[in-house]
C-alpha positions as CSV (number, residue, x, y, z in Angstrom):
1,X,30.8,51.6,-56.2
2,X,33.4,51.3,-53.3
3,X,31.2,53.7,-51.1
4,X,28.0,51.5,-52.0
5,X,29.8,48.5,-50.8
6,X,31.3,49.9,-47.8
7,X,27.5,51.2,-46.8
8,X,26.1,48.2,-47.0
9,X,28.9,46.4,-45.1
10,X,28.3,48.9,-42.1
11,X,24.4,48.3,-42.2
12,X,25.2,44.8,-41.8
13,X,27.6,45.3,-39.1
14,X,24.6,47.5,-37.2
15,X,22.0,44.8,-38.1
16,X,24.1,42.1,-36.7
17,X,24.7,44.1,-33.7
18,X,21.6,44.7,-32.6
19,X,20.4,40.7,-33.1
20,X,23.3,39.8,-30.8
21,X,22.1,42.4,-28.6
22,X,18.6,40.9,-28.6
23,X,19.7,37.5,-27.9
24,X,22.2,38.8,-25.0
25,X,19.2,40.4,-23.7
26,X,16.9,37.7,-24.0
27,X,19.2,35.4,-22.2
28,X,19.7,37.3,-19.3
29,X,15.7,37.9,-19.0
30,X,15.2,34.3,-19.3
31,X,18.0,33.6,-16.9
32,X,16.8,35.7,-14.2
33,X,12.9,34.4,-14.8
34,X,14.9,30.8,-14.1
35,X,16.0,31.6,-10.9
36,X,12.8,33.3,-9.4
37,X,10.9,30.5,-10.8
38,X,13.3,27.5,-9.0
39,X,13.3,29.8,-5.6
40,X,9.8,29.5,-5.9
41,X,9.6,26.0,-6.7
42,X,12.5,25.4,-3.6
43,X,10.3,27.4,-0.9
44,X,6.8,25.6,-1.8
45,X,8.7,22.3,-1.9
46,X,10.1,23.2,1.3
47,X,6.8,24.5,2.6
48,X,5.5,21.0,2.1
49,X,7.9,19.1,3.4
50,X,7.6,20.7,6.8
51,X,3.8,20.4,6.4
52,X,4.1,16.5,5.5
53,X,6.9,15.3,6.7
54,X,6.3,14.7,10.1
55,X,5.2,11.2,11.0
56,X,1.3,10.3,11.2
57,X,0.2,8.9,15.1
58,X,-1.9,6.4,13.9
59,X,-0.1,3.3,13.6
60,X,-1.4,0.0,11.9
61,X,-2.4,-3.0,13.8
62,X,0.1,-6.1,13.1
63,X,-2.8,-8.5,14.0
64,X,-4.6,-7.4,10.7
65,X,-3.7,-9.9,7.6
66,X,-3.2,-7.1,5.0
67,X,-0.6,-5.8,7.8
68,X,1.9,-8.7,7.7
69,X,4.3,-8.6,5.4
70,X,3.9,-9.9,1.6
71,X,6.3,-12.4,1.7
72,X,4.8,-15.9,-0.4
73,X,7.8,-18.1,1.3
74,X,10.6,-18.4,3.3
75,X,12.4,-18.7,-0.1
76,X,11.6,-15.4,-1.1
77,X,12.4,-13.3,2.0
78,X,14.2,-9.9,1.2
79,X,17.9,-10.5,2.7
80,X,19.5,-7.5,4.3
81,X,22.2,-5.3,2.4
82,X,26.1,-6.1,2.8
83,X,27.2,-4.2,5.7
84,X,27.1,-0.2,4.7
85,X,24.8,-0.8,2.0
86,X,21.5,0.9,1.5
87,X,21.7,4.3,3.7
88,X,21.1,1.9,6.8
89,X,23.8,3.6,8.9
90,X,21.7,4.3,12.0
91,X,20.5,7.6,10.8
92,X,17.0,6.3,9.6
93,X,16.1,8.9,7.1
94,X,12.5,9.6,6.8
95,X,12.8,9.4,2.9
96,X,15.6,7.6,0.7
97,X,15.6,8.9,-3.0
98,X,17.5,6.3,-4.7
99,X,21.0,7.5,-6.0
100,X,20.6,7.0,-9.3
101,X,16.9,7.8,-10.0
102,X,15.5,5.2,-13.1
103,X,14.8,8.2,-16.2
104,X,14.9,7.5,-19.4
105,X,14.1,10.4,-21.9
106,X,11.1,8.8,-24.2
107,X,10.0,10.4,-27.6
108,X,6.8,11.9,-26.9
109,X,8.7,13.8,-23.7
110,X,6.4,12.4,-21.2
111,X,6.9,13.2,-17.1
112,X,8.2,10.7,-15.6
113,X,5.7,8.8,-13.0
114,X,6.7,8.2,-9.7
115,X,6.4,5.1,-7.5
116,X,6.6,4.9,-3.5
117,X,7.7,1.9,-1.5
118,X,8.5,0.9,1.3
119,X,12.0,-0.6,1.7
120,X,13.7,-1.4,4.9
121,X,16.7,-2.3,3.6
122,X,17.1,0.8,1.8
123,X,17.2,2.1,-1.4
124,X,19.9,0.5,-3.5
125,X,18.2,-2.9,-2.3
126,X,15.2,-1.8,-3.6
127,X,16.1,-0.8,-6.7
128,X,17.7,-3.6,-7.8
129,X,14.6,-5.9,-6.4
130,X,11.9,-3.8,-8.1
131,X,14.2,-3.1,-11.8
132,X,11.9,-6.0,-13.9
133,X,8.7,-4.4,-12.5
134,X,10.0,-0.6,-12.7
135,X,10.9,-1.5,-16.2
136,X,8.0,-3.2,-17.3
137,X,5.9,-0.3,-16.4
138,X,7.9,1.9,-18.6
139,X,7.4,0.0,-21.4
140,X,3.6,-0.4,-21.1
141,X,3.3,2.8,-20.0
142,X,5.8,4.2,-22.9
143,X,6.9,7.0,-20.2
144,X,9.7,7.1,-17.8
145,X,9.5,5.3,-13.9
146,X,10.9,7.1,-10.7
147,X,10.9,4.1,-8.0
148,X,11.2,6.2,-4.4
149,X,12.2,4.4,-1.1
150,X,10.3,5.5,2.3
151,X,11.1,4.1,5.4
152,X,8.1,4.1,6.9
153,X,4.5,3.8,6.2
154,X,3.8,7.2,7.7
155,X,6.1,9.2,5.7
156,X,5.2,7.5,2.5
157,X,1.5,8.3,3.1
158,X,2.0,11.8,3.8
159,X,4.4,11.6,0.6
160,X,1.3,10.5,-1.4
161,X,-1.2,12.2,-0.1
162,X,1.0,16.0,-1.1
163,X,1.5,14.0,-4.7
164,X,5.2,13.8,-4.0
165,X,5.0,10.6,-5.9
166,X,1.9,9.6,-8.1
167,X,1.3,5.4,-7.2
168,X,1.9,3.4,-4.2
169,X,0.8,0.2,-2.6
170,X,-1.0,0.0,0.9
171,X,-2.3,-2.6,3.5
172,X,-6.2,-2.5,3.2
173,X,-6.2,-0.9,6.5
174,X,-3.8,1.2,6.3
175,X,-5.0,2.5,2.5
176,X,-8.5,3.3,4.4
177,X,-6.7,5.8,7.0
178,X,-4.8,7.5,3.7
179,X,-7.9,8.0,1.9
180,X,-9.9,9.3,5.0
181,X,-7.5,12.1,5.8
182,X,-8.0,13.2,2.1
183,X,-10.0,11.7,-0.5
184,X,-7.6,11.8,-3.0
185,X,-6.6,8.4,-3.5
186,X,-8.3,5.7,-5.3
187,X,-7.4,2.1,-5.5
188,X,-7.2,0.6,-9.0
189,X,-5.9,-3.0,-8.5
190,X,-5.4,-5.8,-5.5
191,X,-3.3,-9.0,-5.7
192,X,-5.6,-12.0,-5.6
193,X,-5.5,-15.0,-3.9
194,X,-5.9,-18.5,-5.5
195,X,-8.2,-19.6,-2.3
196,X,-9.6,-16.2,-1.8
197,X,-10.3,-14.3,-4.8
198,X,-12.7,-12.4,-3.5
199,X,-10.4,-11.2,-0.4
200,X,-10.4,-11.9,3.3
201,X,-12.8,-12.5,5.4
202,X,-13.1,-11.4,9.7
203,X,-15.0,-15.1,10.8
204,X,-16.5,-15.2,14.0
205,X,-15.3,-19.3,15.8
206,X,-16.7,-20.7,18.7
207,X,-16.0,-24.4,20.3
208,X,-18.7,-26.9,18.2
209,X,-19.7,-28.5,21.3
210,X,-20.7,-24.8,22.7
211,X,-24.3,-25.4,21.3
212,X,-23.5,-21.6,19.9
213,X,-25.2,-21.3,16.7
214,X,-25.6,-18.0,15.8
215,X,-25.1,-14.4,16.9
216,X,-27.8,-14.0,19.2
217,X,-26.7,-17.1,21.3
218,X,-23.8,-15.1,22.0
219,X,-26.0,-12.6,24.4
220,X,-24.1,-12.9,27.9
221,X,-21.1,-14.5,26.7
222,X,-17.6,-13.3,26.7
223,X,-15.3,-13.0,23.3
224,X,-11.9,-12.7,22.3
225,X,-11.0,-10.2,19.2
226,X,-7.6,-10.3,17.6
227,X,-6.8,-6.7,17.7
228,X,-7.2,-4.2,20.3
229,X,-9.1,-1.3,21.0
230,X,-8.4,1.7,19.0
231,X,-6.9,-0.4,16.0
232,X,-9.3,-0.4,12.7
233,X,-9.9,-4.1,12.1
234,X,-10.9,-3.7,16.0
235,X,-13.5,-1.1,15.1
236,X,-14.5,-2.8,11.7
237,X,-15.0,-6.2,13.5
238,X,-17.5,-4.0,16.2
239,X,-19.6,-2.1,13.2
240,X,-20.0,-5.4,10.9
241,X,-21.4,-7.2,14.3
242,X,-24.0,-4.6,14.8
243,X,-24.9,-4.4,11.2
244,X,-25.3,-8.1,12.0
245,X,-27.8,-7.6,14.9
246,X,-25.0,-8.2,17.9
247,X,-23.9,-5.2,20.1
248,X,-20.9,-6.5,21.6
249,X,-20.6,-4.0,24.2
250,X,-23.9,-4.1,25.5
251,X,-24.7,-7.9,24.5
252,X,-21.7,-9.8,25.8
253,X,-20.7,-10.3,29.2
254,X,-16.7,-9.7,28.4
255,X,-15.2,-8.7,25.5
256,X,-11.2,-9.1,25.3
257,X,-9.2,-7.5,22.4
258,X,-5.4,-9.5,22.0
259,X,-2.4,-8.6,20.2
260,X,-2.6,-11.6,17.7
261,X,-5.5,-14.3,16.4
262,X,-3.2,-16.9,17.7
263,X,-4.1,-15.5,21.2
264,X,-7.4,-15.0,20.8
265,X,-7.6,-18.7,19.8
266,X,-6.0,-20.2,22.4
267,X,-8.1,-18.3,25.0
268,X,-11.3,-20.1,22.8
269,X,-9.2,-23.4,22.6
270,X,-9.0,-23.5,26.6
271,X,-12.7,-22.6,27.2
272,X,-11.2,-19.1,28.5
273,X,-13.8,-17.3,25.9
274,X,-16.4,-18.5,24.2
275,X,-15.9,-17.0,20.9
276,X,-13.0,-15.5,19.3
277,X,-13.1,-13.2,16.0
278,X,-10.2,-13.7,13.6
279,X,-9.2,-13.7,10.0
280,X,-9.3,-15.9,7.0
281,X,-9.5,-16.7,3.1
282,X,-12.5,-18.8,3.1
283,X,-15.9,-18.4,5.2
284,X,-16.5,-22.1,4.6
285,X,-16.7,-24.5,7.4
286,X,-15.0,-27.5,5.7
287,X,-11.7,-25.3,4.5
288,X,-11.2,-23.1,7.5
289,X,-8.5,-25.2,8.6
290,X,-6.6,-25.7,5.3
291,X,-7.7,-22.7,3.8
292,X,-5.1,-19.8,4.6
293,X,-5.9,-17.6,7.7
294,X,-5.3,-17.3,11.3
295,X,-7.0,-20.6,12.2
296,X,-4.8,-23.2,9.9
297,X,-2.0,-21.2,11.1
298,X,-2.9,-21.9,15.0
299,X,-3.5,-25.5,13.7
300,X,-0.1,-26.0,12.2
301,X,1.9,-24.4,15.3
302,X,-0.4,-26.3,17.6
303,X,0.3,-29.6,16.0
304,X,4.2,-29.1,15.5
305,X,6.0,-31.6,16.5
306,X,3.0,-33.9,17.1
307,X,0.9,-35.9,14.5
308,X,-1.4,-33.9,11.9
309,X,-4.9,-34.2,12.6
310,X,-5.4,-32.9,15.7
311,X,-7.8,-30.5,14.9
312,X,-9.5,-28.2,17.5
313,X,-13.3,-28.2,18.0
314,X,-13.8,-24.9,16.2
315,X,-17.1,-23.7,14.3
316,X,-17.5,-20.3,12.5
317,X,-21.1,-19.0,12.9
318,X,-20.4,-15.5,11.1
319,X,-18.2,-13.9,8.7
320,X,-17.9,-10.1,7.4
321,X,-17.8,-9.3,3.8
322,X,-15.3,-10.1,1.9
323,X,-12.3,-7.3,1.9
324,X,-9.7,-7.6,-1.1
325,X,-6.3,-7.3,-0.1
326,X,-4.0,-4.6,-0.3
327,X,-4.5,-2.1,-3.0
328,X,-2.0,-0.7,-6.1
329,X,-3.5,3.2,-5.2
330,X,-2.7,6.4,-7.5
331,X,-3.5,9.8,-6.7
332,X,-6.7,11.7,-8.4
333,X,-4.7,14.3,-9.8
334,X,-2.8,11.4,-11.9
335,X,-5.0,11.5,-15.7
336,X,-7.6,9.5,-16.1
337,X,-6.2,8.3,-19.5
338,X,-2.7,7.3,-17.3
339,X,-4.6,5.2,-14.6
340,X,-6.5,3.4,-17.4
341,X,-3.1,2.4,-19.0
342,X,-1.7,1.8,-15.4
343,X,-4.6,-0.6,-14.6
344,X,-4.7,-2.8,-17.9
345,X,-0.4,-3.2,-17.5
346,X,-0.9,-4.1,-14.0
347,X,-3.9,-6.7,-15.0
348,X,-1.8,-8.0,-18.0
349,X,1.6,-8.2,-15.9
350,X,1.0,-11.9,-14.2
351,X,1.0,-13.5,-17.7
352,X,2.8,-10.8,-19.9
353,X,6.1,-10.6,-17.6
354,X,5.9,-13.5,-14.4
355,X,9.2,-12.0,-13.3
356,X,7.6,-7.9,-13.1
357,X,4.7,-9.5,-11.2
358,X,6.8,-11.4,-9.0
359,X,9.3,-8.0,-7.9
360,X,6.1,-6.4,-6.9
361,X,3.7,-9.5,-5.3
362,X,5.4,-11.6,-3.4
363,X,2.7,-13.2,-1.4
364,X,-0.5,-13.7,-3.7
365,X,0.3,-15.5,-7.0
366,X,-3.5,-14.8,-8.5
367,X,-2.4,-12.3,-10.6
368,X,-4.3,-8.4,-10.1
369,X,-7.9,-7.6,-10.5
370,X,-10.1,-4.4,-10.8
371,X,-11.2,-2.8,-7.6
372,X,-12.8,0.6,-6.0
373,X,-13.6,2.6,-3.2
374,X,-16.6,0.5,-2.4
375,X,-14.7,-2.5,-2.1
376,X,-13.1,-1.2,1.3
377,X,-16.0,0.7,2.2
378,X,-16.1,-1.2,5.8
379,X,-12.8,0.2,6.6
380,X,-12.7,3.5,5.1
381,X,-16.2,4.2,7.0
382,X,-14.4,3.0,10.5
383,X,-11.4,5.2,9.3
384,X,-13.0,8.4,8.8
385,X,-15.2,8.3,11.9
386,X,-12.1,8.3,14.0
């Protein structure tokens, strides 16, 4: 009986021997496939880093509206960090991960999705900024939200465009430039504007008492464009025209690109030019100088410090289509299923959470609205001819 029992023992003692040894072999398999597989990982992350890292040439054009910056009011202007705060110490890092990225694990296990933005004032001023809209996304989203900070436009597209992070927000113009070096972006929402639903609109103004009526008056006359050569809106502007039935290069007698509409104007206002092609929210006559746009703004510095009224003799005889401003853009290889979530939250957030909505638009209070690649089809067709 004693031998029986002692038998048995020792068969367990083999048996439970060789599990051990199983599992201590399984381990180290596993252990060593987890190190090949995070070198590789390291050296394609690496890869491209060096391949998309490096700042893009093209720079956008500050005389564009959708290039200013979204600020609604003075009220609401981002203040700089306390002294030493933010990763602002003169090294200007291409990229600022925030310290403490926002991850929450979720039941259903779901990746985390991760938003790019710009932020100056660096990273920890960001996230505290952006928390109620970082937050409301991961509740309507019921998945976790990385907020990145880029400190320039450049490295945040290149960021995007290698789906180093998965949603970002771009001027029109400067979303047009993204998309033509890839075609894997696509814009899901804009911010709209209470006087410009629709978006902005390029008007072309002469002086009323010109006798200018329409485009082809304008054959042998000189015009002032607020943009420059080689910017987009400059190139935009040119294409529309033509489309329009005016060849400003071989039509005009002068054509004269600025830096800013408020230049452009003045040159108009003094008789220096006899048109000038500028921005604005309405393409209506009787609003164009209390409508928002570069011609109430030349009205209001023009009249400071004097009496309201004085209203220049302006007339606009043309305006582009309408451009919506700039886009909420995530990248094609983000699930159909995710950007349809993405799109309702973000269409839902102006009346759902005020305070999400305000973090993340803080110049249009309209709310968001669907849009598409057609909708910036005049800039993305400039874009990818140059």
């Amino acid at each position: 009986m004693l031998s029986s029992v002692s038998g048995c023992l020792v068969a367990c003692k083999r048996l439970f021997g060789a599990l051990i040894g199983i599992g201590v072999a399984a381990t180290l398999c596993l252990a060593t496939l987890g190190v090949t597989g995070l070198q590789a990982q390291e050296a394609v992350e690496r890869h491209m880093l060096d391949t998309l890292g490096r700042d893009m040439a093209t720079q956008p054009d500050s005389s564009f509206p959708m290039t200013e910056s979204d600020v609604r009011s003075p009220v609401d202007q981002l203040q700089p960090l306390p002294s030493g705060e933010g990763g602002n110490d003169g090294s200007s890092p291409t990229i600022t991960e925030l310290e403490e990225p926002n991850t929450v694990t979720l039941l259903d296990d779901k990746p985390p999705l991760r938003v790019g933005l710009i932020s100056q004032q660096g990273a920890r001023y960001l996230q505290t900024r952006i928390e109620p809209f970082r937050r409301y996304l991961q509740e309507s989203l019921s998945r976790p939200i990385e907020i990145v900070a880029y400190s320039s436009m450049p490295s945040l597209m290149a960021a995007h465009i290698g789906r180093k992070v998965d949603y970002s927000i771009y001027p029109a113009s400067i979303f047009s430039m993204a998309y033509a070096s890839c075609g894997c972006l696509t814009p899901m929402v804009a911010p709209i504007s209470r006087e410009a639903p629709d978006g902005i609109y390029m008007l072309l103004v002469v002086r009323g008492a010109s006798g200018i009526q329409n485009l082809a008056d304008l054959s042998g006359r000189s015009m002032a464009l607020s943009s420059k050569d080689g910017a987009i809106p400059f190139y935009m502007a040119m294409n529309e025209l033509k489309k329009a039935g005016l060849n400003p290069e071989r039509d005009l007698d002068s054509l004269v690109g600025k830096d800013s509409p408020e230049e452009a104007l003045e040159l108009l206002d003094e008789g220096a030019v006899d048109a000038a092609l500028v921005w604005s929210t309405t393409p209506y006559n009787q609003n164009i100088f209390s409508s928002e746009g570069a011609i109430s703004a030349y009205l209001q510095k023009k009249n400071r410090g004097r009496q309201a009224g004085n209203k220049p003799d302006f007339l606009s005889i043309w305006h582009s289509p309408a451009i919506p401003a700039g886009p909420h853009v995530i990248h094609n290889e983000v699930s159909k299923q995710t950007r349809a979530e993405l799109i309702n939250a973000l269409k839902e957030m102006n009346h759902r959470d005020p305070e999400a909505y305000d973090a993340i638009e803080r110049r249009y209070g309209g709310g968001f609205r669907s849009v598409s690649l057609k909708d910036y089809e005049p800039l993305i067709e400039i874009a990818t001819k140059r």
